[in-house]
NUFISE-846006 format. One line per field, with one value per atom (N, C-alpha, C, O, CB): x, y, z; atom name; residue number from 1. Coordinates in steps of 0.001 Angstrom, whole numbers, padded with zeros to 6 digits, always signed. Glycine has a CB too. Layout:
N
x [X  ...] .
y [Y  ...] .
z [Z  ...] .
name [CA  ...] .
resi [NUM  ...] .
This chain:
125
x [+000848  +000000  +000896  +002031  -000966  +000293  +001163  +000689  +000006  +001346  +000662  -000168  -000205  +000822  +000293  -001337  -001116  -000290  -000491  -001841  +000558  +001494  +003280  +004136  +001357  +003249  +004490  +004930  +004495  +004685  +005655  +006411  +006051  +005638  +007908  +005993  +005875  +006826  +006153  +004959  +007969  +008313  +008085  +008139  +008689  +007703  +007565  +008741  +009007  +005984  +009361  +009985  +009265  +008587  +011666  +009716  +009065  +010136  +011209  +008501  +009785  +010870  +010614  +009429  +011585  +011380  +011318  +011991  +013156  +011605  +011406  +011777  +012188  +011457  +010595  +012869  +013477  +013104  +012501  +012058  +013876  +014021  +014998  +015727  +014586  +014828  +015683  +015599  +014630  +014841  +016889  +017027  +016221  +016119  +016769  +015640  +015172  +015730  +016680  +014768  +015258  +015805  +015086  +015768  +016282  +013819  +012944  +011666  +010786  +012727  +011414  +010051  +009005  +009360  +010241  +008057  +007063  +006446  +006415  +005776  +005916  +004899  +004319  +004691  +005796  +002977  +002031  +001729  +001539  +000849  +001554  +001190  +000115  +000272  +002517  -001357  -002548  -002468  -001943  -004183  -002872  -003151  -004121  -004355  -002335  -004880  -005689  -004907  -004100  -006463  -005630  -004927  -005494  -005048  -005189  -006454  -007320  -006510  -006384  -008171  -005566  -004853  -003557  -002851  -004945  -003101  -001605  -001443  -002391  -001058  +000251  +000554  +001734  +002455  +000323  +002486  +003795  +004815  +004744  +003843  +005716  +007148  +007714  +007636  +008064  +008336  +009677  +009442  +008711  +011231  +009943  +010356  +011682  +012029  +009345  +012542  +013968  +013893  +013282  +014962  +015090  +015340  +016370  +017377  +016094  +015961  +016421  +018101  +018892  +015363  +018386  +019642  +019810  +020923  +020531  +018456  +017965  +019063  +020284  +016107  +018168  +018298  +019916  +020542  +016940  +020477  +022029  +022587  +023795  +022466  +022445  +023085  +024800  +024475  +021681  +026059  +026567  +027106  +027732  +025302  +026802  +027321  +026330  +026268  +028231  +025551  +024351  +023896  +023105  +023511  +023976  +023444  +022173  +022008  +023794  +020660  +019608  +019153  +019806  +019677  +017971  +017114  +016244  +015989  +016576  +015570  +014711  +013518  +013758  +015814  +012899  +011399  +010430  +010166  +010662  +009615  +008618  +007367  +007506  +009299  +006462  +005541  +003832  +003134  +005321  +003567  +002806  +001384  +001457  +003198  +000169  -000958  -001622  -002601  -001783  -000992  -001899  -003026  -003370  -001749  -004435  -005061  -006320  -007238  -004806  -005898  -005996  -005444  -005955  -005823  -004030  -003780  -003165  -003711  -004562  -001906  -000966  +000323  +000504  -001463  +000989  +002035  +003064  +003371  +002178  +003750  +004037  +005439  +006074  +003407  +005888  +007469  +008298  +008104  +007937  +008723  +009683  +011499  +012321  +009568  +011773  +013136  +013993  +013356  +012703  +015274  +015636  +016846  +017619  +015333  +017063  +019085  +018933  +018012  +019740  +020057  +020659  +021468  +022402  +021446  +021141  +021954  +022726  +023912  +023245  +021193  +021631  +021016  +020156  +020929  +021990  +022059  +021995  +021861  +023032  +022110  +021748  +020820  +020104  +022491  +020576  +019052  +019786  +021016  +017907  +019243  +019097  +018959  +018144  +018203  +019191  +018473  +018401  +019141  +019184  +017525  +017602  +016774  +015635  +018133  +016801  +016365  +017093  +018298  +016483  +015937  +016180  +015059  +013954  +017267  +015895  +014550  +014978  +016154  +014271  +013654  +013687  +013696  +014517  +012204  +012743  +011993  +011914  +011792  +010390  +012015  +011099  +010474  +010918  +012090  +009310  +008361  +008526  +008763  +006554  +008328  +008453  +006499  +005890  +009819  +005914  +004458  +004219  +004317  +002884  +004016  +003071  +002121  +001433  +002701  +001769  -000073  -000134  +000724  -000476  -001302  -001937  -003663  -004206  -001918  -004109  -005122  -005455  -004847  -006717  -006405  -006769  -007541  -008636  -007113  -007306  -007994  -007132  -005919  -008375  -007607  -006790  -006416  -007135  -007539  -005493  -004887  -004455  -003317  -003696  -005382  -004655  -003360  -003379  -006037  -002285  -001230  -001318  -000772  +000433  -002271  -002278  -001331  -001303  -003904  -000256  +001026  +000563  -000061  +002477  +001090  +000511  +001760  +002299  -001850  +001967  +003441  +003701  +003118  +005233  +004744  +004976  +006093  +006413  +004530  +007269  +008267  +008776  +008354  +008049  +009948  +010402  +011923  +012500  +010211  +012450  +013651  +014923  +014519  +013572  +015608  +016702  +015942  +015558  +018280  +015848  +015091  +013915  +013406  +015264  +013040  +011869  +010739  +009524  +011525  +011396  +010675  +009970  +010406  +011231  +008430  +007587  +008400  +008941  +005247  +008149  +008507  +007487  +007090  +009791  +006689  +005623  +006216  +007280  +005181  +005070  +005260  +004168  +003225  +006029  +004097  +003139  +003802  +004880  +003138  +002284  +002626  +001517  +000387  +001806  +002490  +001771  +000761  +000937  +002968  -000017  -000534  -000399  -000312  -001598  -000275  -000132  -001168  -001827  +001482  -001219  -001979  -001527  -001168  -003839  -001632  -001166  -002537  -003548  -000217  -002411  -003336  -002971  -001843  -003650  -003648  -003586  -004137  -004994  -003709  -003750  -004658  -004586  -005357  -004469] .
y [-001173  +000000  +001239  +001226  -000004  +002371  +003438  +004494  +004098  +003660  +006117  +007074  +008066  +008486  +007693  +008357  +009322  +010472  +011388  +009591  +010630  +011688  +010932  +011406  +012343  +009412  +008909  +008548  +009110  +008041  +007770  +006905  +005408  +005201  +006996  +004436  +003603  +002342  +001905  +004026  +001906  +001237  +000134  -000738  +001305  -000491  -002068  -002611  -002048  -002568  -003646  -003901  -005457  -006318  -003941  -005359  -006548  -006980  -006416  -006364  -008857  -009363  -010478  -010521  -009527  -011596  -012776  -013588  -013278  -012756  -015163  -016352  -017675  -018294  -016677  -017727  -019610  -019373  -020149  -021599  -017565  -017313  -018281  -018906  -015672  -018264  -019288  -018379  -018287  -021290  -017901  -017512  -016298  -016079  -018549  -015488  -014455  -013435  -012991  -014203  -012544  -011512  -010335  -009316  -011707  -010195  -009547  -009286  -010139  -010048  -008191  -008491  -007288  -006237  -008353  -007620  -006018  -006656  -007815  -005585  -005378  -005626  -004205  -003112  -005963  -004884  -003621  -003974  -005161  -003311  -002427  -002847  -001459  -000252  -003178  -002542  -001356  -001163  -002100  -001708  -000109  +000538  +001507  +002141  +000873  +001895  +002761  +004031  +004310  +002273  +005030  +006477  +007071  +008207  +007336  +007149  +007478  +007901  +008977  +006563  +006267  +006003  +006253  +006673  +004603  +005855  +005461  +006606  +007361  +004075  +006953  +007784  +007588  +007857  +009050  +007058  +006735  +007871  +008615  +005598  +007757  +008794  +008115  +008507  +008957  +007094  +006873  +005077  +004310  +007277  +004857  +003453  +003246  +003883  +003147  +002035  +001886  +000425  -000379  +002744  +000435  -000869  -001642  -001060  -000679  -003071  -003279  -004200  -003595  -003664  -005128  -005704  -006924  -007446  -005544  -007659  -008885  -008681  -008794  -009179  -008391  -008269  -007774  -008751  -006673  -007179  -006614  -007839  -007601  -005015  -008915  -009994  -010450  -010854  -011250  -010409  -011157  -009803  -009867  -012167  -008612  -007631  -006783  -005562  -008108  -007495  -007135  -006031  -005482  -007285  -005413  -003858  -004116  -005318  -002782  -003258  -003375  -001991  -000968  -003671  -002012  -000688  -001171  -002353  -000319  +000234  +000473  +001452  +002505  +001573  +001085  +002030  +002053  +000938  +001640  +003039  +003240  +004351  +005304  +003774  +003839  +004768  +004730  +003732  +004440  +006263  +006067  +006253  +007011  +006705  +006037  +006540  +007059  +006624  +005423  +007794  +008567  +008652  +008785  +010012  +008645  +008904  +007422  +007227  +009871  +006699  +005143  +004382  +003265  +004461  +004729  +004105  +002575  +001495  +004341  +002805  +001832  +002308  +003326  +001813  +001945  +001875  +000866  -000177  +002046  +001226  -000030  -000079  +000974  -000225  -000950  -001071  -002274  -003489  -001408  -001908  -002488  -002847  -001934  -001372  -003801  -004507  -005157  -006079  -005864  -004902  -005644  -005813  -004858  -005230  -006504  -007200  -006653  -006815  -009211  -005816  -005483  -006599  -007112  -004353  -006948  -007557  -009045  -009373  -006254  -009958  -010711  -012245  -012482  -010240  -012901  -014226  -015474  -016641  -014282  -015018  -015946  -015885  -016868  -015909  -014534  -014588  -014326  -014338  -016471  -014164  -013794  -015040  -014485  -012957  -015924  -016898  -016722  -015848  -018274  -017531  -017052  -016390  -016840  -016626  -015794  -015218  -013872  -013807  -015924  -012375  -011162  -010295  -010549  -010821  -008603  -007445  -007463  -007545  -005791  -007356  -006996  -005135  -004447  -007789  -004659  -003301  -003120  -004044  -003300  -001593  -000924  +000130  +000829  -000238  +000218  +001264  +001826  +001072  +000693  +003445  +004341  +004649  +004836  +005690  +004611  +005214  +006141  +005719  +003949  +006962  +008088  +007765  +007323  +009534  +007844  +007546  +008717  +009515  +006805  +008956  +010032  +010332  +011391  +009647  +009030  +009322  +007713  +006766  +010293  +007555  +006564  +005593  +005949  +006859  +004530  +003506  +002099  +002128  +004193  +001174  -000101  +000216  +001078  -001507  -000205  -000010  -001325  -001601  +001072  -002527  -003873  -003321  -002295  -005186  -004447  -004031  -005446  -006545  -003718  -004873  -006085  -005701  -004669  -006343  -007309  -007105  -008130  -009174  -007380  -007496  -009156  -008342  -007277  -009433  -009061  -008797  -010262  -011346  -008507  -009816  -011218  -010734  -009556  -011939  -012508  -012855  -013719  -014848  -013479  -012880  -013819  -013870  -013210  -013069  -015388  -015596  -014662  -013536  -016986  -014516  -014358  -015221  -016388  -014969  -014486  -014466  -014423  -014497  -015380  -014265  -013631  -014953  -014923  -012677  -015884  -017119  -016880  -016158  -017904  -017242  -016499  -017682  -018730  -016527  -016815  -018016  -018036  -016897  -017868  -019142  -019227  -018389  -018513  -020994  -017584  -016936  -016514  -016015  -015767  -016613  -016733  -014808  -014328  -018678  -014375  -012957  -012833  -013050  -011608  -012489  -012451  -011209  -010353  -012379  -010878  -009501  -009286  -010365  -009153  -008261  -007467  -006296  -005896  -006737  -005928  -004369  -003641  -004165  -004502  -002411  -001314  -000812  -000687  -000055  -000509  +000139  +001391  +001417  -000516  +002704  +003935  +004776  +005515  +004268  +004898  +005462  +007018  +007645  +004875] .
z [+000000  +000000  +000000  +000476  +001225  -000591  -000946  -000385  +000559  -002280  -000464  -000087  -001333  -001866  +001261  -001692  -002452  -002639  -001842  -002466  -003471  -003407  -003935  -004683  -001572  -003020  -003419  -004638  -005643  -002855  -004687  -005705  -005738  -004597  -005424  -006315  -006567  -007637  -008571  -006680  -007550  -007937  -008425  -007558  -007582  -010064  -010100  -011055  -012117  -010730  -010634  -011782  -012483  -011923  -011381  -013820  -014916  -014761  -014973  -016527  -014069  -014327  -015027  -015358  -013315  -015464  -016155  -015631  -015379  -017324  -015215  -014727  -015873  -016646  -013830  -015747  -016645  -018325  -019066  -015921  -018752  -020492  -020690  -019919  -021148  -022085  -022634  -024445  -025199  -022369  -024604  -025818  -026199  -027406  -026583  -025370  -025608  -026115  -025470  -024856  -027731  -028067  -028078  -028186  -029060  -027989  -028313  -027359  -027469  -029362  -026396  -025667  -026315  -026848  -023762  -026168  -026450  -025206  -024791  -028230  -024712  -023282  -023433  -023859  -021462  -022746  -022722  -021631  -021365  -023716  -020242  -019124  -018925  -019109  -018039  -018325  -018298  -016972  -016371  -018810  -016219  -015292  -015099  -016128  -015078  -013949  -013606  -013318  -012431  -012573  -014827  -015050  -013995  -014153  -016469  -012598  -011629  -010804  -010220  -011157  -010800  -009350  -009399  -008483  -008804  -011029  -011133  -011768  -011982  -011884  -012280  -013341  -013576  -012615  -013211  -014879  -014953  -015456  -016434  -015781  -014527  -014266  -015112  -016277  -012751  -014864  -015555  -016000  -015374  -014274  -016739  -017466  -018218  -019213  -018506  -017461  -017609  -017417  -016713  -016576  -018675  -019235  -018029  -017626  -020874  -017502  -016813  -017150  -017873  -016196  -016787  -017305  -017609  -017686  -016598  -017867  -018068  -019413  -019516  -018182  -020190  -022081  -021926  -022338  -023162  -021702  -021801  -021157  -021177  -020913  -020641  -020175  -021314  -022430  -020201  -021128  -022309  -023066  -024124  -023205  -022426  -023062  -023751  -023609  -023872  -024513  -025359  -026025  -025258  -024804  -027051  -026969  -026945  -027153  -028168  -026705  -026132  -026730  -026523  -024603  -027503  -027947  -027109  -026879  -029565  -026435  -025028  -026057  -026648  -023348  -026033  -026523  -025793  -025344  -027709  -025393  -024664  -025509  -026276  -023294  -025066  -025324  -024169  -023993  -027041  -023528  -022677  -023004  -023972  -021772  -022801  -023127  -021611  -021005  -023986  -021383  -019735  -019678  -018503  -019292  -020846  -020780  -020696  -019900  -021520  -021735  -021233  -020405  -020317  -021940  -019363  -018875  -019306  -019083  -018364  -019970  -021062  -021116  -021785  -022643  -020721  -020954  -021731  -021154  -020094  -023374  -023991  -024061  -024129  -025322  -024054  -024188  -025255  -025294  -022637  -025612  -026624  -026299  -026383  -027786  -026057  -025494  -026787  -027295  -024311  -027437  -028459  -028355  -028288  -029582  -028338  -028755  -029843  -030643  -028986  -029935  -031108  -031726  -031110  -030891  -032848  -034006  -033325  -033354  -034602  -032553  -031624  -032655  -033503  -029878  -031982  -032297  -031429  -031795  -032846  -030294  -028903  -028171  -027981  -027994  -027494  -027066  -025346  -025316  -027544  -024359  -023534  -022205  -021468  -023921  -021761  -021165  -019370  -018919  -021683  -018335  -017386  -016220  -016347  -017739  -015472  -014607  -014846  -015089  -013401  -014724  -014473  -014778  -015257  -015081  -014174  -014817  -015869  -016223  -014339  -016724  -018086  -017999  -018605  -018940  -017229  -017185  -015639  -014835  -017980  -015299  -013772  -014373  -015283  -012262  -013758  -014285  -012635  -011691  -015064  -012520  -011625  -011775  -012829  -012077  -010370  -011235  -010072  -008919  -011653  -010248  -008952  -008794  -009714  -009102  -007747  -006847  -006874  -006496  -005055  -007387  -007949  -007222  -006905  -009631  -007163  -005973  -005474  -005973  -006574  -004520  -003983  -004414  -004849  -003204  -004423  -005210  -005492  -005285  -006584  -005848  -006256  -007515  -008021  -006236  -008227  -009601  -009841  -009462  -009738  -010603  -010971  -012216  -012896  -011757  -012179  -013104  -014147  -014048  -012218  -015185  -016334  -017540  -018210  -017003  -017637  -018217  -019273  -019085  -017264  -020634  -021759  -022611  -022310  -022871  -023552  -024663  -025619  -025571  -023478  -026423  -026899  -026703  -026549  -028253  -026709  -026212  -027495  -027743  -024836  -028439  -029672  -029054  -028190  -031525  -030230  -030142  -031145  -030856  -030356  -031678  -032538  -033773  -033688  -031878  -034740  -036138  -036264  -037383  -036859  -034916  -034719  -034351  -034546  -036126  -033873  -033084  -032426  -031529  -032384  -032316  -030621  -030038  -030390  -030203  -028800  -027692  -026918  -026670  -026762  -026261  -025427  -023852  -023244  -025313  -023596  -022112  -021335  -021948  -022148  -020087  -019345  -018362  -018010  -018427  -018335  -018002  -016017  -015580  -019828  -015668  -014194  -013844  -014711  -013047  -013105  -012659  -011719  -011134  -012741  -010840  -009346  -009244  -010204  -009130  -008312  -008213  -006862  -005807  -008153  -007159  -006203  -005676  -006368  -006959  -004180  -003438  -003086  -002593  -002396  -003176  -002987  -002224  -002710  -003719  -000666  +000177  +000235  +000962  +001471] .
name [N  CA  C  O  CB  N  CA  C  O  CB  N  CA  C  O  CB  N  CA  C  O  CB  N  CA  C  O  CB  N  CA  C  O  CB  N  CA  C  O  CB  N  CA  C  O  CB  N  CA  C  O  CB  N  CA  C  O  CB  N  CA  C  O  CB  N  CA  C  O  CB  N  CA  C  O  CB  N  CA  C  O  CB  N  CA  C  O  CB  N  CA  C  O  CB  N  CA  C  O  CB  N  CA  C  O  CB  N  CA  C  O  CB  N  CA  C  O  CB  N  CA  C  O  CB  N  CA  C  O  CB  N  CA  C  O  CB  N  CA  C  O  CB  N  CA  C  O  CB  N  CA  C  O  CB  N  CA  C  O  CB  N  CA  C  O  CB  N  CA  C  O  CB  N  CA  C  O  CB  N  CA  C  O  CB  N  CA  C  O  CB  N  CA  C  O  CB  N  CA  C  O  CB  N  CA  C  O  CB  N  CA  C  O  CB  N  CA  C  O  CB  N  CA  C  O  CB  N  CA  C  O  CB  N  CA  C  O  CB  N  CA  C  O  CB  N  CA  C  O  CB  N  CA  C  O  CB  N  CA  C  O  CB  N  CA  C  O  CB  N  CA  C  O  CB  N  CA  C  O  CB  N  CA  C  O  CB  N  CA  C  O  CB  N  CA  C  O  CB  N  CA  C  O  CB  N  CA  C  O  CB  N  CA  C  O  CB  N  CA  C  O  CB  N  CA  C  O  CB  N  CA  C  O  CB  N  CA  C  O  CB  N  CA  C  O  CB  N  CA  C  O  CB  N  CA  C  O  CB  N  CA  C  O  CB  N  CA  C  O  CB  N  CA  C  O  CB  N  CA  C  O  CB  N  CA  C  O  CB  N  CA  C  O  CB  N  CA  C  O  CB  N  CA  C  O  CB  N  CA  C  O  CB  N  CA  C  O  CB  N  CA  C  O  CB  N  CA  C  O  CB  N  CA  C  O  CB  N  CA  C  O  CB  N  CA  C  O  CB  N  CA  C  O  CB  N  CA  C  O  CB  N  CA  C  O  CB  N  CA  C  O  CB  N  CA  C  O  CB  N  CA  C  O  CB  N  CA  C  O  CB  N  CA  C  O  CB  N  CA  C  O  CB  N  CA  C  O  CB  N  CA  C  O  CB  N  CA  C  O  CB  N  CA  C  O  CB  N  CA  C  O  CB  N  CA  C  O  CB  N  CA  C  O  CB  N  CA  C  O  CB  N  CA  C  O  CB  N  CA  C  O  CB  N  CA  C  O  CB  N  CA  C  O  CB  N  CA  C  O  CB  N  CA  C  O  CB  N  CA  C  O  CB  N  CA  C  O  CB  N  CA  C  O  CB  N  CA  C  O  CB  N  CA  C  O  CB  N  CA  C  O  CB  N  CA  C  O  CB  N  CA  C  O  CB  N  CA  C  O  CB  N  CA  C  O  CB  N  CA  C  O  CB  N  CA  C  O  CB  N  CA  C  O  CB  N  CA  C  O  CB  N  CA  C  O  CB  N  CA  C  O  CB  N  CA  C  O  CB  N  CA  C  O  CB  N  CA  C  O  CB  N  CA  C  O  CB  N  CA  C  O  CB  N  CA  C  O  CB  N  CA  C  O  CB  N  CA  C  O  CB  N  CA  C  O  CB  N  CA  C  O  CB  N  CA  C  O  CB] .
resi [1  1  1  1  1  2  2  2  2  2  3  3  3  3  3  4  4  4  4  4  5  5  5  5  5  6  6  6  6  6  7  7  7  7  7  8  8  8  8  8  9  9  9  9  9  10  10  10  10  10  11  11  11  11  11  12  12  12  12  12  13  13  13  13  13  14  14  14  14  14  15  15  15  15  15  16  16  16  16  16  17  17  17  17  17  18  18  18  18  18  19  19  19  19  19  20  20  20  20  20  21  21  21  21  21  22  22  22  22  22  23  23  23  23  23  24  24  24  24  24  25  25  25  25  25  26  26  26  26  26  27  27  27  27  27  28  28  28  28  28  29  29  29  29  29  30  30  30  30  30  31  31  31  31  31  32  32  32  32  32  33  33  33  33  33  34  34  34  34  34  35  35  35  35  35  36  36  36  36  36  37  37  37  37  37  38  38  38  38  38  39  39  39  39  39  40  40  40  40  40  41  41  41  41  41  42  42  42  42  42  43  43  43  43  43  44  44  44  44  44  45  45  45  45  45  46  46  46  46  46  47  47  47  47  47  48  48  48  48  48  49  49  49  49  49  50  50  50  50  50  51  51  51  51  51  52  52  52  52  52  53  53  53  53  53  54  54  54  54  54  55  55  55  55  55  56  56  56  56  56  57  57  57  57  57  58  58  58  58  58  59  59  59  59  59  60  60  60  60  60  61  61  61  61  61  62  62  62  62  62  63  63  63  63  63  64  64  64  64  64  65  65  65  65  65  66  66  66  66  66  67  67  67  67  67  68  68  68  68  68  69  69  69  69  69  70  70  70  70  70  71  71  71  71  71  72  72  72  72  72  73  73  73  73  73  74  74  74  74  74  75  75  75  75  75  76  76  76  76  76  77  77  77  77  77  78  78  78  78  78  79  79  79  79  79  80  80  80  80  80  81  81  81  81  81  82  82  82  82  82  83  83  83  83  83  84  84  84  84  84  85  85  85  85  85  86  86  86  86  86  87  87  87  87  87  88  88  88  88  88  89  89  89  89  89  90  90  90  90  90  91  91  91  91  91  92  92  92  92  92  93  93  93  93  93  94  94  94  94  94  95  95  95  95  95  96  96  96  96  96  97  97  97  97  97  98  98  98  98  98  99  99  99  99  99  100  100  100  100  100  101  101  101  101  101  102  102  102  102  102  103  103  103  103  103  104  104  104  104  104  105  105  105  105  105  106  106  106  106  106  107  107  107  107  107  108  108  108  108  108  109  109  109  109  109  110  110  110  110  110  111  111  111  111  111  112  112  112  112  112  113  113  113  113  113  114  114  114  114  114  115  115  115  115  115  116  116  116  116  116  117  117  117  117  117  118  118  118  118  118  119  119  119  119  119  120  120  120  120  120  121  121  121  121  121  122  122  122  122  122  123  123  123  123  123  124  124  124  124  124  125  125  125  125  125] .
């Protein structure tokens, strides 16, 4: 639980990748409760040295935040446990805010890879 006014930290992480080069994720939130500051690429994807294009784009008004993760000019993929992403969000007012995360997850030459996406939610007093 948070108070209106703070900060809020989440980070996106990923459990048992295997060859990952590529994530898109879209994460919805309540624009009411939540409001996103900042989004930074975490060090999952840079594993191995890696170069890593970080893209973001916010919709404040729907409450979306989308992100884009890429190995540059990669041929192995990523495997493992780590953050992919931390999203920074301000509580903005009071209320529950579920955090629904969905994306696709490809390999090196653009393989989906099957992935299972978790949800959380923030409370805002």
């Amino acid at each position: 639980m948070t108070v209106a006014g703070q900060a809020v930290t989440v980070p996106i992480s990923v459990f048992g990748a295997s060859r990952v080069s590529t994530v898109t994720l879209s994460i919805r939130y309540d624009p009411r409760v939540l409001r996103v500051r900042l989004a930074q690429q975490g060090t999952f994807l840079a594993s191995g040295g890696a170069a890593v294009t970080f893209a973001q784009q916010v919709d404040a008004t729907a409450g979306r935040l989308d992100l884009t993760l890429t190995r540059t000019a990669d041929t192995v993929g990523a495997s493992g446990d780590g953050v992919l992403a931390t999203v920074v969000f301000d509580a903005i007012g009071a209320g529950v805010s579920s955090l629904g995360v969905g994306g696709v997850v490809t390999a090196p030459g653009g393989l989906p890879i099957p992935a299972q996406f978790g949800q959380a939610s923030i409370t805002v007093r």
